[in-house]
mmCIF file of the N, C-alpha and C atoms, coordinates in Angstrom:
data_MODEL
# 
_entry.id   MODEL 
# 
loop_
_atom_site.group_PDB 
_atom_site.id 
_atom_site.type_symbol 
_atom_site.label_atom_id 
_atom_site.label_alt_id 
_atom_site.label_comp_id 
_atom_site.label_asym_id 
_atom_site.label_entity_id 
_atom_site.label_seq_id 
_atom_site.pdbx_PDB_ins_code 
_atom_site.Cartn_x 
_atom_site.Cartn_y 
_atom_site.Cartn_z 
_atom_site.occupancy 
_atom_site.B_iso_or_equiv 
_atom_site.pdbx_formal_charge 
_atom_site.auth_seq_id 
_atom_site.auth_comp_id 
_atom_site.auth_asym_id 
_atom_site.auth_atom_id 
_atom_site.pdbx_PDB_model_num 
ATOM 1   N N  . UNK A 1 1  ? 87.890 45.104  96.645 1.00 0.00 ? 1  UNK A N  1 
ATOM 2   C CA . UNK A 1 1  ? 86.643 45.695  96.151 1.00 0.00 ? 1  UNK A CA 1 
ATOM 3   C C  . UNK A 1 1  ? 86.426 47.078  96.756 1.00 0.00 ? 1  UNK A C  1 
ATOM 4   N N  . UNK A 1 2  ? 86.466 46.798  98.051 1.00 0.00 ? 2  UNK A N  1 
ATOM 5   C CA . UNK A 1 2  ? 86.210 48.688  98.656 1.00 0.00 ? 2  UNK A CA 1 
ATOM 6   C C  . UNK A 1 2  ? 87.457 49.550  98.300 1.00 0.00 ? 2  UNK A C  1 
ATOM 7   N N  . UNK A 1 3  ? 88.716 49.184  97.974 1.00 0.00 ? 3  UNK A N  1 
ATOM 8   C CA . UNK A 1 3  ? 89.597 50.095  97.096 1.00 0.00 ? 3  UNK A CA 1 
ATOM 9   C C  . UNK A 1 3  ? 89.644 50.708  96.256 1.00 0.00 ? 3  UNK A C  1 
ATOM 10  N N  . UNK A 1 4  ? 88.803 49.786  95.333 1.00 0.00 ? 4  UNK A N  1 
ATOM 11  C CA . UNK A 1 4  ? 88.494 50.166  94.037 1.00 0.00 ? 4  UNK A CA 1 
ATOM 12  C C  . UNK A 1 4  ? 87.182 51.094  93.978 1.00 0.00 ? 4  UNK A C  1 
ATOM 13  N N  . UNK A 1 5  ? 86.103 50.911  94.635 1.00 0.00 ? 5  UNK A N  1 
ATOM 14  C CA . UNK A 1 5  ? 85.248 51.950  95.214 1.00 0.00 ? 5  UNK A CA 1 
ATOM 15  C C  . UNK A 1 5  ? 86.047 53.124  95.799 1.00 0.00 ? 5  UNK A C  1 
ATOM 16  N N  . UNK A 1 6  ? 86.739 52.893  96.614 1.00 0.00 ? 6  UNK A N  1 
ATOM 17  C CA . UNK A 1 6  ? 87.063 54.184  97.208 1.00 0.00 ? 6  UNK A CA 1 
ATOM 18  C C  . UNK A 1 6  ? 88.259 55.204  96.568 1.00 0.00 ? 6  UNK A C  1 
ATOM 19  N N  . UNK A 1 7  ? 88.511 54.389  94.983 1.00 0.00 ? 7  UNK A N  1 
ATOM 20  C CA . UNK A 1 7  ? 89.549 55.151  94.372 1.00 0.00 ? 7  UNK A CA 1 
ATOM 21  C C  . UNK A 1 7  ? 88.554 55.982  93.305 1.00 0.00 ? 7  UNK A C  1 
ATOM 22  N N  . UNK A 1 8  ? 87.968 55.083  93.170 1.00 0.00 ? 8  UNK A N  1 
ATOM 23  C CA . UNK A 1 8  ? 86.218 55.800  91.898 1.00 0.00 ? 8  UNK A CA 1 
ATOM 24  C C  . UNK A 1 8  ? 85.760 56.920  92.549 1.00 0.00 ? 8  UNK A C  1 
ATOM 25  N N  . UNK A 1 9  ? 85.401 56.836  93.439 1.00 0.00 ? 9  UNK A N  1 
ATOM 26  C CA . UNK A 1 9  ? 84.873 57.808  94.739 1.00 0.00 ? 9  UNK A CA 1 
ATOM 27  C C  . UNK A 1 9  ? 85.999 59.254  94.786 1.00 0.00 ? 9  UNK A C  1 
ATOM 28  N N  . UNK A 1 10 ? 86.815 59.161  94.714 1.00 0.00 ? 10 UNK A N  1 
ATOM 29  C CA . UNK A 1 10 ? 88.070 60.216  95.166 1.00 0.00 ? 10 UNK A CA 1 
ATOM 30  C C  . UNK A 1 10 ? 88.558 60.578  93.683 1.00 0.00 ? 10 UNK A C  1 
ATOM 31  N N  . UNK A 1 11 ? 88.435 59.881  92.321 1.00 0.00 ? 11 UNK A N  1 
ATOM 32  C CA . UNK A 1 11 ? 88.579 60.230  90.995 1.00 0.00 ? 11 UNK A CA 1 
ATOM 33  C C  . UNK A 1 11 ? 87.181 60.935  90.968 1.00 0.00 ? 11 UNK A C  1 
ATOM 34  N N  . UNK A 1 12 ? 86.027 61.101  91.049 1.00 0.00 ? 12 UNK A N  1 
ATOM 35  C CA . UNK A 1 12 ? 84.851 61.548  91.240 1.00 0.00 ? 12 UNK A CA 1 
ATOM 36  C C  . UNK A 1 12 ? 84.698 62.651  91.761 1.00 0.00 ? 12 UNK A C  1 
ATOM 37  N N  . UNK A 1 13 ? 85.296 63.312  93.303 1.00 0.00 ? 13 UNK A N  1 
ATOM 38  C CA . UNK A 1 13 ? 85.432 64.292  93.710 1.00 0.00 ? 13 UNK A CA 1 
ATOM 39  C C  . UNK A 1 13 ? 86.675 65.201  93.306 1.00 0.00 ? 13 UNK A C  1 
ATOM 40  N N  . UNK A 1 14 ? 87.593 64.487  92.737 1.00 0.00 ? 14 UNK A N  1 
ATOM 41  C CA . UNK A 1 14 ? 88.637 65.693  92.433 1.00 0.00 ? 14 UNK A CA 1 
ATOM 42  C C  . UNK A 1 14 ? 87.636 66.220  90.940 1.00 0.00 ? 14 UNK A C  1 
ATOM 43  N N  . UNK A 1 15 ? 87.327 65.090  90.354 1.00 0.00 ? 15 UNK A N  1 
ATOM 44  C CA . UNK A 1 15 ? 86.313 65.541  88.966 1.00 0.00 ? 15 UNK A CA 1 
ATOM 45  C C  . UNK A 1 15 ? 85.864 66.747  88.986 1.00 0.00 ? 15 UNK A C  1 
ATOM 46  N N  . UNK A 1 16 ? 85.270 66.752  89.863 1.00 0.00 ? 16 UNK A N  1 
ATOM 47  C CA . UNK A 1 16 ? 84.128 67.907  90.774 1.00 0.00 ? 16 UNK A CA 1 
ATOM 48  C C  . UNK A 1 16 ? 84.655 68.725  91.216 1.00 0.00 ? 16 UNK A C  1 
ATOM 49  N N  . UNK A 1 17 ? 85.514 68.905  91.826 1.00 0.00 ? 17 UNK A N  1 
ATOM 50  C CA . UNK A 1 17 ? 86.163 70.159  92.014 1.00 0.00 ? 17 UNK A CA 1 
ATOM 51  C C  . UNK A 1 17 ? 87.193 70.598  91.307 1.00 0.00 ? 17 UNK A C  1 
ATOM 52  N N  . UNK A 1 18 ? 87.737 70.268  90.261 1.00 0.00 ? 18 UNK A N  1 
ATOM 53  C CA . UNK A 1 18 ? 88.740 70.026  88.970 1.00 0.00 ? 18 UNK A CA 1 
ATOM 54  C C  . UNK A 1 18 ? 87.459 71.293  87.986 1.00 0.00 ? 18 UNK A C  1 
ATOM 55  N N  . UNK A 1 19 ? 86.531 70.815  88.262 1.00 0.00 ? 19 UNK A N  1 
ATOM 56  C CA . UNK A 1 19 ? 85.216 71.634  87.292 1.00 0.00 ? 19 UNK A CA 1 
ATOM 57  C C  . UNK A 1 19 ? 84.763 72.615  87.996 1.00 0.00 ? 19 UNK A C  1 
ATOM 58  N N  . UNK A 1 20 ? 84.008 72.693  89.237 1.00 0.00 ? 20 UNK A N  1 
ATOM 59  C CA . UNK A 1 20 ? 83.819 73.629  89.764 1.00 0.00 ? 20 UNK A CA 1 
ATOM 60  C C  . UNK A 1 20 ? 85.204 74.909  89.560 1.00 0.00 ? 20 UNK A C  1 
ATOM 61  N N  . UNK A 1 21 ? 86.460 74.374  89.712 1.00 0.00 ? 21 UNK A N  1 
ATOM 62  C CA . UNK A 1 21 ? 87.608 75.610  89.933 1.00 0.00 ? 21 UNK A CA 1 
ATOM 63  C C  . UNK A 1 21 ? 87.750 75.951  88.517 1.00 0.00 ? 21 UNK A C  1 
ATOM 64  N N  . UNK A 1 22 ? 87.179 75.227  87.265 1.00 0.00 ? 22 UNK A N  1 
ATOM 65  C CA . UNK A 1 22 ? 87.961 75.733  86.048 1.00 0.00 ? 22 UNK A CA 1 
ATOM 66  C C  . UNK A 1 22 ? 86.889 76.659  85.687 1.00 0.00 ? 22 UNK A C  1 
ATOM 67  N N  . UNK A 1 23 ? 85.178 76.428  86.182 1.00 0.00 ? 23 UNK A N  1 
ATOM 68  C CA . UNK A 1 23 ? 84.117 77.194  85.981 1.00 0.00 ? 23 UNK A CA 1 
ATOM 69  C C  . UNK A 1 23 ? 84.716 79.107  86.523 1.00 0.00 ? 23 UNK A C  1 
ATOM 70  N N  . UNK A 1 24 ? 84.867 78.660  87.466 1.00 0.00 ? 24 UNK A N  1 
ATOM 71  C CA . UNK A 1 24 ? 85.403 79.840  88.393 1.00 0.00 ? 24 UNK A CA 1 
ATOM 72  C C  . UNK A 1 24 ? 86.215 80.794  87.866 1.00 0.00 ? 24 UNK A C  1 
ATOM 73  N N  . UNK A 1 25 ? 87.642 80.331  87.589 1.00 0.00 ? 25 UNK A N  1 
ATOM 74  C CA . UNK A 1 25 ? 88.488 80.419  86.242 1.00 0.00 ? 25 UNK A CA 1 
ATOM 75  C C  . UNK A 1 25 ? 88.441 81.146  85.522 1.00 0.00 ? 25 UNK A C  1 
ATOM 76  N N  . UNK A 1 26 ? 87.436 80.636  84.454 1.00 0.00 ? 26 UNK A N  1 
ATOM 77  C CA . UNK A 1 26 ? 86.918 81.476  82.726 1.00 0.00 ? 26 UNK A CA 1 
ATOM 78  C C  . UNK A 1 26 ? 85.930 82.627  83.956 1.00 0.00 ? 26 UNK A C  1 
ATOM 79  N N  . UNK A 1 27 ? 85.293 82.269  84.498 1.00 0.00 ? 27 UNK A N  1 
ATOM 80  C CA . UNK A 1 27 ? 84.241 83.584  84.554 1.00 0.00 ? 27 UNK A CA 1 
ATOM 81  C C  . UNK A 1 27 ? 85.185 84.726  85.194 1.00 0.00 ? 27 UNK A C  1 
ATOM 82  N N  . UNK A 1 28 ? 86.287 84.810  86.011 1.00 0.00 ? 28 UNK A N  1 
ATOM 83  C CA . UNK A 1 28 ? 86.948 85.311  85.983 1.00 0.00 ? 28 UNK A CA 1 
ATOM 84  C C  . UNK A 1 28 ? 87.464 85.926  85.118 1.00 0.00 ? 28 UNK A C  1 
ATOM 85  N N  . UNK A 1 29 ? 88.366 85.084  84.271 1.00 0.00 ? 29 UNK A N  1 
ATOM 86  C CA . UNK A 1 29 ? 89.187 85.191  83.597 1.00 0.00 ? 29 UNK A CA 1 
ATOM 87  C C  . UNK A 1 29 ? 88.394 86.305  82.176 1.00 0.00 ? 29 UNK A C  1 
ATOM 88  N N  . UNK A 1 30 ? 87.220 86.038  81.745 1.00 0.00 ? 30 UNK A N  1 
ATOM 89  C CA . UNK A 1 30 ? 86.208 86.593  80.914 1.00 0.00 ? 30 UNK A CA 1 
ATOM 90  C C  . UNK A 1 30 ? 86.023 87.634  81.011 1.00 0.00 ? 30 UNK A C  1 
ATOM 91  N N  . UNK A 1 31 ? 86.168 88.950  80.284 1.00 0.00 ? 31 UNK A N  1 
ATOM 92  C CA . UNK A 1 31 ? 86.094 90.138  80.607 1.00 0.00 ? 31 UNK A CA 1 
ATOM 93  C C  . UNK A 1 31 ? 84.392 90.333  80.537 1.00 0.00 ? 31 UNK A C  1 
ATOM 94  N N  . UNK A 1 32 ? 83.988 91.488  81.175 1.00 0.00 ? 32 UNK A N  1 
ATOM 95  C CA . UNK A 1 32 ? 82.905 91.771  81.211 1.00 0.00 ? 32 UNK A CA 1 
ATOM 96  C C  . UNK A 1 32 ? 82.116 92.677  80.712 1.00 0.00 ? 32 UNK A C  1 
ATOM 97  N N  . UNK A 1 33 ? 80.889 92.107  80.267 1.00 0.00 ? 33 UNK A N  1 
ATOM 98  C CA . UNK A 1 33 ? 80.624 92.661  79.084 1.00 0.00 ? 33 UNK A CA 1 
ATOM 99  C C  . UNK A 1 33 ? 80.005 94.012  79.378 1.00 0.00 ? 33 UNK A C  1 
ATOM 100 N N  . UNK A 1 34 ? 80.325 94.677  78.720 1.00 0.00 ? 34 UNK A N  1 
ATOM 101 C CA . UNK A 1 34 ? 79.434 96.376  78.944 1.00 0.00 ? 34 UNK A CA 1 
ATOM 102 C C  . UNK A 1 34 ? 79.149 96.447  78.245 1.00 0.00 ? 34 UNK A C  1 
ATOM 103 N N  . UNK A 1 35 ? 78.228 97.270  78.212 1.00 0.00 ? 35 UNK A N  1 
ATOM 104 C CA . UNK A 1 35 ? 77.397 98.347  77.123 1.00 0.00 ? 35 UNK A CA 1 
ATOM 105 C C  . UNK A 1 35 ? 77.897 99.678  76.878 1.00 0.00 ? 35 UNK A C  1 
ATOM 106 N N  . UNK A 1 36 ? 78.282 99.616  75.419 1.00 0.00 ? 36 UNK A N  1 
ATOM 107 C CA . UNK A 1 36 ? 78.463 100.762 74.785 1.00 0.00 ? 36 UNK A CA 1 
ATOM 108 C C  . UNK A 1 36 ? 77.515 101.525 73.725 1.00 0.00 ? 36 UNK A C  1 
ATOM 109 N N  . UNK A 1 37 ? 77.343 102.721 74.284 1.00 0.00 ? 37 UNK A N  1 
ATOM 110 C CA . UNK A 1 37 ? 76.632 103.419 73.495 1.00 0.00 ? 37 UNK A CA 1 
ATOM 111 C C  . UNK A 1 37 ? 77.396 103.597 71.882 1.00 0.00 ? 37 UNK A C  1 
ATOM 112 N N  . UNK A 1 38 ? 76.999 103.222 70.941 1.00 0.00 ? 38 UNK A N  1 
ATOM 113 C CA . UNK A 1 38 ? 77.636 103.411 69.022 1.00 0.00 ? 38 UNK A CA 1 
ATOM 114 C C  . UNK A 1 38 ? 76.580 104.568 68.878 1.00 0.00 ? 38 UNK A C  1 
ATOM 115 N N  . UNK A 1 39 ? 77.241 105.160 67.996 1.00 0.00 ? 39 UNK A N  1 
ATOM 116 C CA . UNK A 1 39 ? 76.453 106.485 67.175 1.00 0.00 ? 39 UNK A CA 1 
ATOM 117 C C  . UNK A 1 39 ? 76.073 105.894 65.652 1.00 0.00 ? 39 UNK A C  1 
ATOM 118 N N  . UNK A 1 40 ? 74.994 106.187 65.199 1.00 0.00 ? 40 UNK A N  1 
ATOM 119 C CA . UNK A 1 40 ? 74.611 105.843 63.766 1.00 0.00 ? 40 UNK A CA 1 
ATOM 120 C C  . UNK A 1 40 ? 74.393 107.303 62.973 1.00 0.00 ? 40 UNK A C  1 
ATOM 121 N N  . UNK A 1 41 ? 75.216 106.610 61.706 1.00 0.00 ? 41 UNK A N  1 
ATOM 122 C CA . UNK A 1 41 ? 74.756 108.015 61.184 1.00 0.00 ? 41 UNK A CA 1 
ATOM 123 C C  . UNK A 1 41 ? 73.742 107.763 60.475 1.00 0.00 ? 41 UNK A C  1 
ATOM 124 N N  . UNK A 1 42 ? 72.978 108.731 60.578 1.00 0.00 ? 42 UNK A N  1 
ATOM 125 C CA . UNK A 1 42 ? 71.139 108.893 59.940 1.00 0.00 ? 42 UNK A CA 1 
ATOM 126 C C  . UNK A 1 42 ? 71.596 109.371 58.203 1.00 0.00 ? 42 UNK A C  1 
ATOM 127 N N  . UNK A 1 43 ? 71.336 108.496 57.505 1.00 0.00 ? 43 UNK A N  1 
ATOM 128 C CA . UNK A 1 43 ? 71.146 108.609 56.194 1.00 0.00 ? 43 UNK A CA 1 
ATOM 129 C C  . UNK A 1 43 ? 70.094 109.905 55.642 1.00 0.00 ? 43 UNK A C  1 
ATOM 130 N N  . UNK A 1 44 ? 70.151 110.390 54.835 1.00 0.00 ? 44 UNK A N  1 
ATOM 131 C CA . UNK A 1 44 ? 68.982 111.291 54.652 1.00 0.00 ? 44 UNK A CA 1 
ATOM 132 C C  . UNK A 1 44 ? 67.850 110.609 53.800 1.00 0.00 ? 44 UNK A C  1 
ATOM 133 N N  . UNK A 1 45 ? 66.523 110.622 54.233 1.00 0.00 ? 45 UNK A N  1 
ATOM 134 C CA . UNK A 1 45 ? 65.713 110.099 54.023 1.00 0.00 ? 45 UNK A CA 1 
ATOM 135 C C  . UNK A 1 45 ? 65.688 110.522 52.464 1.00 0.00 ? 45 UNK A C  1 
ATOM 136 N N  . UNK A 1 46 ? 64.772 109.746 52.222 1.00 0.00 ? 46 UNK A N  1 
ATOM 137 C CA . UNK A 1 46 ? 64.132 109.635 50.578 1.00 0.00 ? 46 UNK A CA 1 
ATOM 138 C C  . UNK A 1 46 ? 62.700 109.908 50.653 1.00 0.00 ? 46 UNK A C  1 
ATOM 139 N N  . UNK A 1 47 ? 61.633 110.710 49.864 1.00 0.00 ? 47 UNK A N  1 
ATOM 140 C CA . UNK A 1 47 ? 60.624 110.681 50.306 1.00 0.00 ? 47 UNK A CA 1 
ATOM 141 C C  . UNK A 1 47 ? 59.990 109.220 49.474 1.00 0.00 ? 47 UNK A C  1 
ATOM 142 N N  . UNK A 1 48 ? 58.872 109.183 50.092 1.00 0.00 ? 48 UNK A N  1 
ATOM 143 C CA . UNK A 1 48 ? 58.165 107.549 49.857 1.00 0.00 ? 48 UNK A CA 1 
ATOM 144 C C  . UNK A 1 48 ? 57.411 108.298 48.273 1.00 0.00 ? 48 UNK A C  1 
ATOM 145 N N  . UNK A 1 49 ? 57.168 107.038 47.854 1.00 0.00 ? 49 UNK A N  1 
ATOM 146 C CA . UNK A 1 49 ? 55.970 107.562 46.718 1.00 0.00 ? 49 UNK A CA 1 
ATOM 147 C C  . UNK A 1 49 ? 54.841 107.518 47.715 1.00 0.00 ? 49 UNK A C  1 
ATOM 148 N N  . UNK A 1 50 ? 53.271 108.189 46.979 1.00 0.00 ? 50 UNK A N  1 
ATOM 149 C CA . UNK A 1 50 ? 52.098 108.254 47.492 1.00 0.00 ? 50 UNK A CA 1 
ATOM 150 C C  . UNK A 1 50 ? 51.662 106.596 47.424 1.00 0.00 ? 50 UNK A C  1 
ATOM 151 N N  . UNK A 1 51 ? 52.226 105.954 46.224 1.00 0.00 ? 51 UNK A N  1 
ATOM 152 C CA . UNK A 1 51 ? 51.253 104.822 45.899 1.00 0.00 ? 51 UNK A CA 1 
ATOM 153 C C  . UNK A 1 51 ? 51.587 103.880 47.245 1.00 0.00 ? 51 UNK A C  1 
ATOM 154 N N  . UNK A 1 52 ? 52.748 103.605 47.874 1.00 0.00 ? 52 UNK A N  1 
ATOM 155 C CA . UNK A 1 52 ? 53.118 103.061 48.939 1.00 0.00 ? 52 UNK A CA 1 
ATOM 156 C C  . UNK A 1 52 ? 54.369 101.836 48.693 1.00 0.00 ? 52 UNK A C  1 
ATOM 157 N N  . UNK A 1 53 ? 54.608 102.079 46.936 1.00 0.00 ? 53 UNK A N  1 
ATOM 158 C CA . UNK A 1 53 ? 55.482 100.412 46.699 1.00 0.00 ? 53 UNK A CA 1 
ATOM 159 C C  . UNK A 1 53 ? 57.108 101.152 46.833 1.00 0.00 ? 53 UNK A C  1 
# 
């Protein structure tokens, strides 16, 4: 009985650190995101009608 506990127990912590190291991993591994300035090009306006539709 305490074998079998203490094999659950030790499948449990490698679990846990099996996850913690793969978390670690990708965020690494994940490039990071920046900010880039894009340019838009400005359309030339249209004038509005007066009525507003």
């Amino acid at each position: 009985m305490d074998t079998q506990l203490l094999m659950i127990g030790v499948a449990i912590m490698f679990g846990l650190i099996g996850i913690a190291a793969s978390r670690d991993l990708l965020r690494r591994l994940r490039p990071q995101q920046r900010l880039v300035p894009v340019r838009i090009e400005r359309r030339a306006r249209r004038p509005r009608d007066i009525s507003g539709f």
